[in-house]
C-alpha atoms as one frame of an Amber mdcrd trajectory, in Angstrom:
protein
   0.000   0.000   0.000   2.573   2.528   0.669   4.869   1.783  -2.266   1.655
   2.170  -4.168   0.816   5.656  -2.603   4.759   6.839  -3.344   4.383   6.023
  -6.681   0.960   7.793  -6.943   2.472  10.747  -5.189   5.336  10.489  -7.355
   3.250  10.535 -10.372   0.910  13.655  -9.259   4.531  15.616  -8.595   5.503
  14.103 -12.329   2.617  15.461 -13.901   2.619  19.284 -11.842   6.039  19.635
 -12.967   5.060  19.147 -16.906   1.639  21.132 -16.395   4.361  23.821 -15.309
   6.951  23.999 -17.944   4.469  23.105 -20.777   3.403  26.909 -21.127   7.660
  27.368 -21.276   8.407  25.268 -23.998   5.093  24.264 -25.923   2.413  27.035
 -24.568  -0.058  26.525 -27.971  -2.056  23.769 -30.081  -0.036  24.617 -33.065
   3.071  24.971 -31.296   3.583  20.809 -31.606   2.201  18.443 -34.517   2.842
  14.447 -33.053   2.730  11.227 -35.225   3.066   7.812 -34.560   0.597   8.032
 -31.031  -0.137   4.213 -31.668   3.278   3.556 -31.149   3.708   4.708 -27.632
   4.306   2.106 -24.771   2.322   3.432 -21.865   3.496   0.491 -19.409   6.745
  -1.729 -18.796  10.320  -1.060 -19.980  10.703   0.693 -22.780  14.371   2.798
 -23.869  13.028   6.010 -25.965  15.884   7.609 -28.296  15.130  10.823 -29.363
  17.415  13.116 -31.722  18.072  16.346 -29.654  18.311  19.697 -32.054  16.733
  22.259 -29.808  17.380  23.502 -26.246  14.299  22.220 -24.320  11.786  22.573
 -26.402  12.108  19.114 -27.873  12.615  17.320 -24.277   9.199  19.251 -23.463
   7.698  17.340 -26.396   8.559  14.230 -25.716   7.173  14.865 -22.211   4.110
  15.627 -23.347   3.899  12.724 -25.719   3.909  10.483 -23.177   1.174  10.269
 -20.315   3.393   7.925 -17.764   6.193   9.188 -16.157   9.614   9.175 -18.243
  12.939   9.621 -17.030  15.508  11.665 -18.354  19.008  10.848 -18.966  20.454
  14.156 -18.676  23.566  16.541 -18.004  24.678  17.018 -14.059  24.986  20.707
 -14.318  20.838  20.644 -14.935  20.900  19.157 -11.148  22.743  22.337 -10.155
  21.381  25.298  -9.756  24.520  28.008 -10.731  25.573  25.731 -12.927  22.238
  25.455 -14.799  22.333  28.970 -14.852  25.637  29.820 -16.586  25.780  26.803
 -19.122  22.394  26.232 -20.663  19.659  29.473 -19.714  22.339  32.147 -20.220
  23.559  30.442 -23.594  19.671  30.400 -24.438  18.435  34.009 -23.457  21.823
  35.734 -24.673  23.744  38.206 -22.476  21.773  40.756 -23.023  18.277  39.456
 -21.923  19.976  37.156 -19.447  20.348  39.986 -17.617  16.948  41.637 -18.576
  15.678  38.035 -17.303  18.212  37.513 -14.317  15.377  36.772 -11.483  12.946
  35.147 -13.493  15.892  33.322 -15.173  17.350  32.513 -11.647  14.089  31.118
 -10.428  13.750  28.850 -13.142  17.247  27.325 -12.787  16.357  26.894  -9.105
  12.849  25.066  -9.585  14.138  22.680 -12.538  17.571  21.831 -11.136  15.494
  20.848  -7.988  12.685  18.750 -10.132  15.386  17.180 -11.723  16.577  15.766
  -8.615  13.033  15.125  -6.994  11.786  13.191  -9.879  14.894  10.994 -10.257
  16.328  11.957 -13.468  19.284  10.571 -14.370  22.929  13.043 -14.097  25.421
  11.982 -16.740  28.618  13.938 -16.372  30.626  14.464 -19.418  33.245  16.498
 -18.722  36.891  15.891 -18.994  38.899  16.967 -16.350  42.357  15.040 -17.440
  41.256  11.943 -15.829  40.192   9.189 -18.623  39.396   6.865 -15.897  37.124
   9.073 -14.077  35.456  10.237 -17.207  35.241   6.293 -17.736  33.711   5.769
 -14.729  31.082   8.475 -14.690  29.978   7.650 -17.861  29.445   3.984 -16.715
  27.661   4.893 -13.773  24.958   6.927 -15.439  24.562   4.053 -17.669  24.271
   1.380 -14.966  21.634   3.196 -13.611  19.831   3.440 -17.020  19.601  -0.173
 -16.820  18.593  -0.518 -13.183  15.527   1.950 -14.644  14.650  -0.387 -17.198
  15.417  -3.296 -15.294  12.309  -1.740 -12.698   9.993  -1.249 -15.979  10.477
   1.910 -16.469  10.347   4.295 -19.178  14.103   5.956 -20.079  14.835   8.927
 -22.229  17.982   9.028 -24.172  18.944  12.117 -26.563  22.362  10.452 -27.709
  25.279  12.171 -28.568  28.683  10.607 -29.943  31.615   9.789 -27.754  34.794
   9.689 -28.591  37.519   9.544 -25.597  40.211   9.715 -28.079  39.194  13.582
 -29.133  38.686  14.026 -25.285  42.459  15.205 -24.856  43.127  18.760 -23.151
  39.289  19.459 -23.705  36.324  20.008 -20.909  33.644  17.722 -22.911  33.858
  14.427 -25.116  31.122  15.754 -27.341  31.573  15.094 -30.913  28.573  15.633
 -32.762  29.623  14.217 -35.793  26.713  14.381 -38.670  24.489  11.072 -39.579
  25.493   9.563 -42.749  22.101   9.157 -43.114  20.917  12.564 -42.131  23.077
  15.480 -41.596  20.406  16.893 -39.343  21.013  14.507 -36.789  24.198  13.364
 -35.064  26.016   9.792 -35.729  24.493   7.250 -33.313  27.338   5.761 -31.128
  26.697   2.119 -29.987  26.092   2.785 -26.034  22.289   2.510 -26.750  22.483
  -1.319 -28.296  25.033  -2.099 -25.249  22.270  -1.405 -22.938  19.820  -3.590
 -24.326  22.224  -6.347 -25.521  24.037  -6.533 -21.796  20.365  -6.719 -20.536
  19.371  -9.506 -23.032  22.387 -11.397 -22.099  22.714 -10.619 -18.283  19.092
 -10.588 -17.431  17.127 -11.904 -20.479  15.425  -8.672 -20.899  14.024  -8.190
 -24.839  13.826  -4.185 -23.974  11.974  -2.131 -26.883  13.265   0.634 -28.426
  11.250   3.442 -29.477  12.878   6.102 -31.665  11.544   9.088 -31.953  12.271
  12.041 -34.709  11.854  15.741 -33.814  12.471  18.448 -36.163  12.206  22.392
 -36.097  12.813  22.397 -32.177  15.405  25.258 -32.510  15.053  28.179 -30.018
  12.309  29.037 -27.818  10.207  30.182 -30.788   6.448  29.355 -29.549   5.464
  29.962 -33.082   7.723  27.479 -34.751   5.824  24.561 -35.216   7.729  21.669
 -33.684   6.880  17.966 -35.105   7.387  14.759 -33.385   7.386  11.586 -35.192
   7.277   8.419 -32.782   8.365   4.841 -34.562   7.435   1.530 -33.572   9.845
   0.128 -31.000  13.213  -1.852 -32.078  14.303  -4.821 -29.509  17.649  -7.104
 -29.781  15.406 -10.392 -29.946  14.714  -9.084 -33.600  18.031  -7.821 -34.243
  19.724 -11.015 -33.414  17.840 -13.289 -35.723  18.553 -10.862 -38.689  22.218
  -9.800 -38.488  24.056 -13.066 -39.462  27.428 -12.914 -38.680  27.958  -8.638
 -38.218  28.104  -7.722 -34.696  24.589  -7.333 -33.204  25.872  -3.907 -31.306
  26.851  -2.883 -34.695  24.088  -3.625 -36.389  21.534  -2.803 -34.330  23.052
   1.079 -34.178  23.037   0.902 -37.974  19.397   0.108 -37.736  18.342   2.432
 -35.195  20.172   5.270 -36.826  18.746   4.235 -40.377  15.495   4.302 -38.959
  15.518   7.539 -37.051  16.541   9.281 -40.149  13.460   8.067 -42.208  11.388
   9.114 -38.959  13.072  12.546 -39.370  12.651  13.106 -43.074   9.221  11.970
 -42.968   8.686  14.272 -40.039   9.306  17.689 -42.038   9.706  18.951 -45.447
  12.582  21.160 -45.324  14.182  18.299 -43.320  13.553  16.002 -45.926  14.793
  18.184 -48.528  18.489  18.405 -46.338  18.514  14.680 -46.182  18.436  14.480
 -49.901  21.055  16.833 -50.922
C-alpha cells in the first residue's frame, strides 16, 4: 500500500512539474504536430531515443507525448542550480536578456535543477577533467543506472550524442557531434544505446523495446515554430539477433536504429527532408 501511494504521489509531482513547464516550452495547439501516437508504450520497460536539435523545447515534447512518467538521462549541471544557470539558460536568453531576465531566469534554474533531482532523473557527467578513468567511470555509472531503470519497468529517455575519448584530450567535454550519414540533421548514433539492451538480453534476459523518436524544427524558444514529433514503432535485440548473421549485433543494431531515425526525421518535415536528400 505505501509503495503504491509513493508512486501515486510520485506521479501527481511528475505530472505538476510538466503542467508547469508546458506553457515554457510548448504554450499553444499549433506549437507541436505528433505522429506515430499508436506507437507509444504506456506500461513496462521501454528505452526512448530521441534526436536532440533544440534547447528544451524538444525534451518538453517528448514529455508531453507520453502520459506515464519518463525519465531523463540528462547533463549534471541541470541538477545544479549556478551551474544550470551559466551553461544552458544564459547560452539560451543571450547576455543581453539574461540579464533583462536575471530573477525570473534565476528562479527557473532553481525550480528545474530541484525537479530534476526530486523526480529521479538521471545526471550523466561528461566532462573531462584530465582523468580518462574518471570520465570512464562516470559515464558507466549513469549508464548502470539506465539499466537498473529499465530493469524496474520503467520508461528511459535518451537524446544520444557521440563519444569519442580519443578527441577528449586537453578538452572540458567528449562531445563530438559528428553528422548522420544518413541525415546530416542529426548526429552519428554511437553504440552505447544497443550495449544497454544487448548486456540486458544477455545478463538478465530482458528483450527491452526501443522506441525512436524524430523531432524536427525544435530550434530556439520560438512558440510559433511549429515543432513535429514523429514516434516509430519500437526496435528490440530479440529481432536484431535473428537478422544480423554474422555482423556484430551492437553494430548492427546502431546501424538500424540510426537508419530508422533518419526516415522518422525526413518523414517528419519537409525542409528536413529536402536536407537529407542533398
Amino acid at each position: 500500500m505505501g509503495t503504491k501511494t509513493n508512486y501515486q504521489r510520485a506521479q501527481r509531482k511528475y505530472d505538476r512539474a510538466k503542467a508547469i513547464l508546458k506553457p515554457i516550452f510548448v504554450p499553444f495547439r499549433h506549437s507541436i504536430v505528433i505522429k506515430g501516437l499508436e506507437n507509444i508504450l504506456e506500461s513496462g520497460p521501454n528505452l526512448i531515443v530521441a534526436n536532440h536539435p533544440g534547447i528544451g523545447r524538444d525534451v518538453a515534447g517528448v514529455c508531453l507525448t507520453y502520459r506515464r512518467r519518463l525519465y531523463f538521462l540528462a547533463a549534471h549541471y541541470l541538477f545544479d542550480e549556478s551551474e544550470l544557470l551559466l551553461k544552458h539558460v544564459k547560452p539560451a536568453l543571450g547576455e543581453v536578456l539574461f540579464r533583462v531576465l536575471y530573477p525570473i531566469a534565476r528562479k527557473f534554474a532553481s525550480y528545474l535543477s530541484r525537479q530534476m533531482q526530486e523526480l529521479e532523473m538521471i545526471p550523466i557527467n561528461k566532462e573531462y577533467q584530465n582523468d580518462r578513468r574518471k570520465l570512464v567511470t562516470n559515464l558507466r555509472e549513469a549508464l548502470n543506472k539506465v539499466k537498473e531503470f529499465l530493469i524496474k519497468g520503467r520508461a528511459v529517455v535518451i537524446f544520444p550524442i557521440r563519444y569519442n575519448l580519443l578527441n577528449t584530450i586537453g578538452r572540458k567535454s567528449i562531445v563530438s557531434r559528428e553528422p548522420s550519414k544518413y541525415n546530416p540533421y542529426m548526429p552519428q548514433l554511437s553504440s552505447t544505446i544497443a550495449k544497454i539492451i544487448f548486456e540486458l538480453w544477455r545478463e538478465h534476459g530482458l528483450n527491452i523495446p526501443v522506441t525512436p523518436i524524430a523531432i524536427a524544427r525544435a530550434e530556439g524558444l520560438n512558440p510559433f515554430r511549429r515543432m513535429r514529433v514523429n514516434i516509430g514503432a519500437p526496435l528490440t535485440i530479440q529481432e536484431c539477433l535473428a537478422k544480423c548473421q554474422n555482423v556484430n549485433p551492437v553494430t548492427y543494431f546502431t546501424d538500424l536504429l540510426e537508419r530508422y531515425m533518419s526516415e522518422l526525421l525526413a518523414f517528419t518535415s519537409p525542409d528536413i527532408a529536402e536536407v537529407h536528400s542533398k
